[in-house]
VOPAGU-2260 file (C-alpha; in pm, 1 decimal, decimal comma):
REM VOPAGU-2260
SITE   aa  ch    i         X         Y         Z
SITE  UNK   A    0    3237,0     584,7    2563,9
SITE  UNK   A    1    3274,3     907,9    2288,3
SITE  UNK   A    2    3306,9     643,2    1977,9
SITE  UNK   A    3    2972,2     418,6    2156,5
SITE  UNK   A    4    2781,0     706,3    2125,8
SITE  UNK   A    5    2892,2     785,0    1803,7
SITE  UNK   A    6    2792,1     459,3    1705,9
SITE  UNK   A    7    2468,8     477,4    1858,6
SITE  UNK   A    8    2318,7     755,4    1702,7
SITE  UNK   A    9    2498,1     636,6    1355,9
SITE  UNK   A   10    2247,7     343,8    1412,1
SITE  UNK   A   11    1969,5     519,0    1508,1
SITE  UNK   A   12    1988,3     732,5    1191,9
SITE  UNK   A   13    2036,6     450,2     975,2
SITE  UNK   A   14    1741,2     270,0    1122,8
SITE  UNK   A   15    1525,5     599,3    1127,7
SITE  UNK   A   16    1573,7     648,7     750,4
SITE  UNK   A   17    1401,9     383,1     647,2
SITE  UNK   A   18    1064,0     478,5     732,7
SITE  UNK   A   19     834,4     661,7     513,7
SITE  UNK   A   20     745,3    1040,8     594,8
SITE  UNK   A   21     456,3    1163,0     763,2
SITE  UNK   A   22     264,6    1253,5     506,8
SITE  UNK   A   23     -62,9    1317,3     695,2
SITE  UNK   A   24    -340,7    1344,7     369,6
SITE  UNK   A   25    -587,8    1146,5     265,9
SITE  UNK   A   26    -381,7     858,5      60,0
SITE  UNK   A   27     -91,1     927,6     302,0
SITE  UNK   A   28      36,3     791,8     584,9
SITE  UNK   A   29      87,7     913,3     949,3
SITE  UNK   A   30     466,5     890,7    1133,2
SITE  UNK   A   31     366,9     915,4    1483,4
SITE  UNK   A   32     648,5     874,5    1730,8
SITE  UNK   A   33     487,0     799,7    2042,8
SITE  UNK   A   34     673,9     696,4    2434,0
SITE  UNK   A   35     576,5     396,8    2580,0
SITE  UNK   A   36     839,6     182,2    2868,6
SITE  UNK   A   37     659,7    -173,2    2704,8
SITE  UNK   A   38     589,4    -262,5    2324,9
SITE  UNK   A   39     262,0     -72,7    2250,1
SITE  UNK   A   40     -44,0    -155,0    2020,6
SITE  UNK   A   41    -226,8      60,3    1822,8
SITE  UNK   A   42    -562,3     104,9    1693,9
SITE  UNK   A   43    -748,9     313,2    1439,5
SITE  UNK   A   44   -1113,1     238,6    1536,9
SITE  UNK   A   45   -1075,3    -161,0    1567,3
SITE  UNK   A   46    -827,5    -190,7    1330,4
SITE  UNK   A   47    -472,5    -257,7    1440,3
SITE  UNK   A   48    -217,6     -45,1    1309,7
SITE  UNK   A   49     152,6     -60,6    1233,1
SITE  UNK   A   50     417,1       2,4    1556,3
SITE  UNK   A   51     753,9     -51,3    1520,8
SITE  UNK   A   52    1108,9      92,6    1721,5
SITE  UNK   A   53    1200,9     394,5    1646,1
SITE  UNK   A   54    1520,9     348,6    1738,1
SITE  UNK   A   55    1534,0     568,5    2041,6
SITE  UNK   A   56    1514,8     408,8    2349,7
SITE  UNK   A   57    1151,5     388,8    2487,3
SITE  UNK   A   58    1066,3     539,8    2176,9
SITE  UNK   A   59     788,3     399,3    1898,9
SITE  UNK   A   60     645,6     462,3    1550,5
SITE  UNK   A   61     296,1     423,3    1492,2
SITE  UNK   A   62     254,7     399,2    1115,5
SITE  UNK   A   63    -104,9     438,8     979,9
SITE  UNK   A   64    -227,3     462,5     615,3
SITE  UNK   A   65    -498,8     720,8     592,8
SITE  UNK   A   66    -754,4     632,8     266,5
SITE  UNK   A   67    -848,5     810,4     -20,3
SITE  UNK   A   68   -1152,3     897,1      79,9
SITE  UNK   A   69   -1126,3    1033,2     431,6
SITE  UNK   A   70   -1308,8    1352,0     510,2
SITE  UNK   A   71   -1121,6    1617,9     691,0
SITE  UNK   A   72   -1383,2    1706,1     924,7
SITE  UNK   A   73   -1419,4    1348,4    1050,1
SITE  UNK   A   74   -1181,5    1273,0    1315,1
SITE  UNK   A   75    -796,6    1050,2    1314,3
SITE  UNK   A   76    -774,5     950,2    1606,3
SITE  UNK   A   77    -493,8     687,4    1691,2
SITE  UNK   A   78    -559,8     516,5    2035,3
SITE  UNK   A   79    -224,9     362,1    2210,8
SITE  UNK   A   80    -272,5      82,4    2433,7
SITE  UNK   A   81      32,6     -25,4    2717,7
SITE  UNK   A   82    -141,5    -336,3    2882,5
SITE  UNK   A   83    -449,1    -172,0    3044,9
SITE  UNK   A   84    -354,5     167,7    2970,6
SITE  UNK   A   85    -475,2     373,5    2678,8
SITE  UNK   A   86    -425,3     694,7    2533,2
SITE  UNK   A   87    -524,3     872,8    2217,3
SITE  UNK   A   88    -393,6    1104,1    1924,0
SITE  UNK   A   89    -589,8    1318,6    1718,1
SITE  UNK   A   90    -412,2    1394,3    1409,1
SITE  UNK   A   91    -487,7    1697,8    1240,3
SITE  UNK   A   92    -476,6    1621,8     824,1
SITE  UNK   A   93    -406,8    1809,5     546,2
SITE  UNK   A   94    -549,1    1839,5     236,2
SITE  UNK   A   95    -453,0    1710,8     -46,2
SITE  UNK   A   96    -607,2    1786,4    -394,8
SITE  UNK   A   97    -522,7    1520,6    -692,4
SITE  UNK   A   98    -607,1    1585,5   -1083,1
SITE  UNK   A   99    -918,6    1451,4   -1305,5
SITE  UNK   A  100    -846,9    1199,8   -1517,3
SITE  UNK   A  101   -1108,4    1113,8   -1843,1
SITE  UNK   A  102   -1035,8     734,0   -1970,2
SITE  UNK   A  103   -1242,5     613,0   -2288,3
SITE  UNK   A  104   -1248,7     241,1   -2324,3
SITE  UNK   A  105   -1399,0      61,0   -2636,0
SITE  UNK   A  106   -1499,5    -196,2   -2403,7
SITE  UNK   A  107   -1850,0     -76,2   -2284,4
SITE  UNK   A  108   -1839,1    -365,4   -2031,2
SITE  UNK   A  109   -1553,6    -271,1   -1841,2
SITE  UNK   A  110   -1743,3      62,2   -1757,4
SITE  UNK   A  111   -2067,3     -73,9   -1717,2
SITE  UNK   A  112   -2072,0    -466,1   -1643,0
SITE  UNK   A  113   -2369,5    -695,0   -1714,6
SITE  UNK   A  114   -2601,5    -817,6   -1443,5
SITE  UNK   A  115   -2386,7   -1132,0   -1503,2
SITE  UNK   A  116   -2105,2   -1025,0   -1421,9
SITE  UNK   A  117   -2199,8    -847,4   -1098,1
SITE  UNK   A  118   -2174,3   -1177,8    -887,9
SITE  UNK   A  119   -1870,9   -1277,6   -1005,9
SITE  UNK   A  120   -1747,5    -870,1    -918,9
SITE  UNK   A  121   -1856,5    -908,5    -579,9
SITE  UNK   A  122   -1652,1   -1220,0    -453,3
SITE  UNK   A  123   -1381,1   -1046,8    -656,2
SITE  UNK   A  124   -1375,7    -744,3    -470,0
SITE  UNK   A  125   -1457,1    -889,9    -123,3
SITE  UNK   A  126   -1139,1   -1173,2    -208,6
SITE  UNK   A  127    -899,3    -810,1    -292,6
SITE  UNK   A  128   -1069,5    -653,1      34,9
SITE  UNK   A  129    -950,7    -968,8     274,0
SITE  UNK   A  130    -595,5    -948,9     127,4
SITE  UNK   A  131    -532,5    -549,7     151,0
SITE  UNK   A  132    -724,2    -562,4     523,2
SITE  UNK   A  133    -460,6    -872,8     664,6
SITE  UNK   A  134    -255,2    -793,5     954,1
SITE  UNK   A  135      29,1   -1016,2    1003,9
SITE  UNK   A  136     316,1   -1047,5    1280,0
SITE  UNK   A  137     565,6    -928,8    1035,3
SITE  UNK   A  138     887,2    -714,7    1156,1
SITE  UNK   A  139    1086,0    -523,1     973,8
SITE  UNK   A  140    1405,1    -369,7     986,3
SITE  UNK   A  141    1339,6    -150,0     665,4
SITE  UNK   A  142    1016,0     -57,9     494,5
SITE  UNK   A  143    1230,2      87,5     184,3
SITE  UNK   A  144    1062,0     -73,3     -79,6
SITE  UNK   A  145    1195,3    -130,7    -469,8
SITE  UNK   A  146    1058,3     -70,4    -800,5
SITE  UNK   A  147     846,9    -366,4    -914,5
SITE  UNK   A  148     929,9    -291,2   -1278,1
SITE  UNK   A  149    1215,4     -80,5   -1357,3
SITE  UNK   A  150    1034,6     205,7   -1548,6
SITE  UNK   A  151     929,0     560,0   -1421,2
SITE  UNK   A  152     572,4     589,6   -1292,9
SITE  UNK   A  153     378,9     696,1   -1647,1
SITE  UNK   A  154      -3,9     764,8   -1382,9
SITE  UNK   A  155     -10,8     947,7   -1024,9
SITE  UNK   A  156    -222,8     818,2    -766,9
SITE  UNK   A  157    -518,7     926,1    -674,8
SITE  UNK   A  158    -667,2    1041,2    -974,2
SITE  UNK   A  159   -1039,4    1118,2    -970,2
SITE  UNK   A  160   -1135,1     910,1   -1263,1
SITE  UNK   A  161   -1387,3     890,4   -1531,8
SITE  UNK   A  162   -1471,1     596,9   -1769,2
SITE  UNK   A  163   -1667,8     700,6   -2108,0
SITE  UNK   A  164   -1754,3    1035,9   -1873,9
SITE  UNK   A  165   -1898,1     787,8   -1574,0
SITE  UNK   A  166   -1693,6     852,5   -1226,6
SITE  UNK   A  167   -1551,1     562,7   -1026,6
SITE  UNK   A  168   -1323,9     522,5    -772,9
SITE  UNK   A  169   -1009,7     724,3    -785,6
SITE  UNK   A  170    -683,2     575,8    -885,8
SITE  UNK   A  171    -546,5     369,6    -584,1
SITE  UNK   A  172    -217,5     247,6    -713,4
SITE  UNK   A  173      28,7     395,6    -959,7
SITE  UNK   A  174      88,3     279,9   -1307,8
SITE  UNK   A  175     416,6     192,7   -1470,4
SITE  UNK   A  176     383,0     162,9   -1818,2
SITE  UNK   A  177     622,1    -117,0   -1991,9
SITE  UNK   A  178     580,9    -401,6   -2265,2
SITE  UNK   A  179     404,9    -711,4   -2220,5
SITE  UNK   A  180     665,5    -973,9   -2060,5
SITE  UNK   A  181     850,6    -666,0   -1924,5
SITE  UNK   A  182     975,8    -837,7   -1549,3
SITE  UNK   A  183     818,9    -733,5   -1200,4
SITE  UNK   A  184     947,0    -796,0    -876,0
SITE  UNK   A  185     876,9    -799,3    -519,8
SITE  UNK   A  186     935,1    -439,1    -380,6
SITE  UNK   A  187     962,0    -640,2      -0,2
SITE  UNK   A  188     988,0    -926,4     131,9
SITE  UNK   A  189     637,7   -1082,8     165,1
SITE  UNK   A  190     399,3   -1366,5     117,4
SITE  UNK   A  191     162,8   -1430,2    -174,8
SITE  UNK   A  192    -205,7   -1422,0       3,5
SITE  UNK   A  193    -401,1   -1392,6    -287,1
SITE  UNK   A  194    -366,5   -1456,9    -647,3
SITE  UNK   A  195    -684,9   -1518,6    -970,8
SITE  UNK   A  196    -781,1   -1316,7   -1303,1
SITE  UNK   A  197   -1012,2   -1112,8   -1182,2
SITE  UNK   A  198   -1289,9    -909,7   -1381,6
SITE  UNK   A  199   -1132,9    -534,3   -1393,9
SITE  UNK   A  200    -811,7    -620,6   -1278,8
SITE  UNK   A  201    -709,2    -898,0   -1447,9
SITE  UNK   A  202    -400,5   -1113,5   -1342,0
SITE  UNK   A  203    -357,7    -981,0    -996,3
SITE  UNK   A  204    -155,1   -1084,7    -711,8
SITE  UNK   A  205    -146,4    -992,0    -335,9
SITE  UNK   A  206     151,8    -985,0    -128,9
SITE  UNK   A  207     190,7    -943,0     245,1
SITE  UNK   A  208     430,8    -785,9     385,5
SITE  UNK   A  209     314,7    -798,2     759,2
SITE  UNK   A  210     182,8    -539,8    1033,7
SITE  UNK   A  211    -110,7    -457,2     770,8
SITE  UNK   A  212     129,2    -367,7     528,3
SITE  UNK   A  213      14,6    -513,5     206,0
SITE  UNK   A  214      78,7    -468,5    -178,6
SITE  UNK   A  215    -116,9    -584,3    -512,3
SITE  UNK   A  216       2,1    -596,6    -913,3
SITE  UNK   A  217    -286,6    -584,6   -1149,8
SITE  UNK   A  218    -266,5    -657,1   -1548,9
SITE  UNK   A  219     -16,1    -895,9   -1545,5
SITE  UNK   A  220      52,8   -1101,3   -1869,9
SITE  UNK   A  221     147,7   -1380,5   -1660,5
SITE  UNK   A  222     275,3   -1511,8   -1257,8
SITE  UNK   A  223     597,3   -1670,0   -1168,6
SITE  UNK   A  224     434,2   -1760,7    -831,1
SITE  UNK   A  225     165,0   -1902,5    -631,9
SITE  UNK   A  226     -30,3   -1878,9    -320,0
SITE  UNK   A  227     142,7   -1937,0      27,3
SITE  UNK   A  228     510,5   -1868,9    -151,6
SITE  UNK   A  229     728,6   -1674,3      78,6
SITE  UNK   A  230     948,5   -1409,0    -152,2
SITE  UNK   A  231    1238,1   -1203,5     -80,7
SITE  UNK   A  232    1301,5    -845,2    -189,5
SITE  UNK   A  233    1374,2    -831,8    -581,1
SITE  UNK   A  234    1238,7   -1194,9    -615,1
SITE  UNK   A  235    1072,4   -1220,0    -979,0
SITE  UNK   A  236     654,2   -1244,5    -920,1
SITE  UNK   A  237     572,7   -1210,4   -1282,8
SITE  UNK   A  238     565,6   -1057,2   -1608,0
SITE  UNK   A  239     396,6    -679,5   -1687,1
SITE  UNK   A  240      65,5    -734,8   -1920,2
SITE  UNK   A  241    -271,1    -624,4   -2076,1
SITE  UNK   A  242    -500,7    -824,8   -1893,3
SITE  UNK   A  243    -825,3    -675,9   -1737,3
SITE  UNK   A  244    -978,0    -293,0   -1767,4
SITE  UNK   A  245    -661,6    -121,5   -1941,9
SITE  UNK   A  246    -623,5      95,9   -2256,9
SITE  UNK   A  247    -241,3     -74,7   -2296,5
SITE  UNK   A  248      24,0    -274,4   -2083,8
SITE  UNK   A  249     110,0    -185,0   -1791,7
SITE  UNK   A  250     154,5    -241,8   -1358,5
SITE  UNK   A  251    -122,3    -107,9   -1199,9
SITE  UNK   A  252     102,0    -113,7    -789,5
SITE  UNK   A  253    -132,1     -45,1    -535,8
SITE  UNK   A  254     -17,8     -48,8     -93,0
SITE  UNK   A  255    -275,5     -70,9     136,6
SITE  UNK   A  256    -174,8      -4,7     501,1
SITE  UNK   A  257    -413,3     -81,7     786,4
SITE  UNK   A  258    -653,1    -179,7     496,4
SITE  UNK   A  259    -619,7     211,8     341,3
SITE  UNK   A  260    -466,4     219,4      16,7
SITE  UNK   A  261    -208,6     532,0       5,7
SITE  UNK   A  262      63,0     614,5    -274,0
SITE  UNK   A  263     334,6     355,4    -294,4
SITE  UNK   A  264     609,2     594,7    -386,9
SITE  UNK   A  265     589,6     724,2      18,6
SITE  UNK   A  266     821,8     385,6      77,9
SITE  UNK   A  267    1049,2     452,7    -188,1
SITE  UNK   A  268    1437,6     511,1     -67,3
SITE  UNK   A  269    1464,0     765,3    -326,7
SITE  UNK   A  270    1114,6     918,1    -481,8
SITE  UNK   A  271    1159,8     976,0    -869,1
């Protein structure tokens, strides 16, 4: 009975470890260990949220992205649902305050696109917002994710960022710096949902990993996959590049959970 119970909670800390941190900031994510006798489902608003086994018995992780741009005096509020039953979770947030960032690029179009361009923007940007918003029936043992290109992270996230001196959106992904051709792989197991050269961020692909988990890989010189492949952890997806709105080659990484994009290097094993 002693060495079962041993074993048991040897398990259980195995299994706990390899979930990211509550981190509860905007671009973070929210650990949320919640009791429930039956499977539960989550929500944030309508959208469905990440659950898995804690590893305790009767015991259950909600795991929710929280975006860049959420407010601190609006409410996060996390509603459980056991069959018929509901209950909710207000989560209080902290703040989090990133750096400026001034870019210039010699490409005046990049900053400020043409009316021409704008349509083909648009169905660019509503083709990324489909892929990072999919919510898939996807379990997981582990969420420890790998390095897509084995380099140290050379741009935070969540940079407030300026083009020529214009703002736009802050940095949603970090950037790994590396020459063109340099490998990248899957950091998870996952599916290829989404894959084009797109306007600002060039060769991009999306893969998801399931449960709203989802991950994109912007610049790239060139892809070693296509849509609908199914890859394993490691699996080579392509090759680091210059492609799109850069000032040199890099991997732009960006996660989205539950459709928010927060900083990748929450799911590393080891941050660095």
């Amino acid at each position: 009975m002693k060495i079962s119970v041993v074993l048991f909670f040897l398990f259980v800390n195995l299994f706990s470890s390899t979930f990211p941190k509550n981190a509860p900031f905007p671009g973070g994510v929210v650990v949320k260990e919640v009791e429930s006798s039956v499977p539960p489902r989550a929500y944030l608003g309508k959208r469905q949220l990440m659950v898995l086994p804690s590893g305790k018995k009767e015991r259950y992780l909600v795991i929710a992205g929280i975006g860049l741009n959420q407010k601190m005096d609006s409410p996060y509020t996390i509603t459980l649902k056991e069959g018929e039953k509901k209950r909710t979770y207000s989560i209080r947030l902290q703040e989090k305050a990133y750096k400026k960032q001034f870019i210039t690029l010699k490409d005046k179009r990049k900053v400020s696109p043409k009316k021409m361009d704008m349509q083909r923007i648009n169905d660019e940007s509503r083709r990324s917002r489909e892929a990072l918003a999919r919510f898939s029936p996807q379990k997981f043992r582990s969420l420890s994710m790998i390095r897509p290109v084995d380099v140290n992270i050379s741009d935070d996230f969540g940079k407030r960022r300026f083009f020529n001196n214009k703002p736009r959106r802050p940095h949603s992904g970090v950037d790994m710096a590396a020459p063109v051709g340099t490998p990248i792989v899957a950091p998870l197991a996952g599916r290829v949902v989404e894959i084009g050269e797109f306007f600002f961020n060039g060769n991009v692909i999306f893969i998801d990993h399931g449960l709203g988990l989802v991950s994109m890989y912007c610049h790239m010189h060139k892809f070693d996959v296509k849509k609908g492949q199914m890859l394993k952890q490691g699996e080579k997806v392509g090759e680091v590049g210059a492609t799109g709105r850069v000032t040199g080659p890099h991997l732009h990484w960006g996660v989205s959970l539950n459709g928010a994009m927060v900083d990748p290097r929450l799911f590393f094993a080891t941050v660095k």
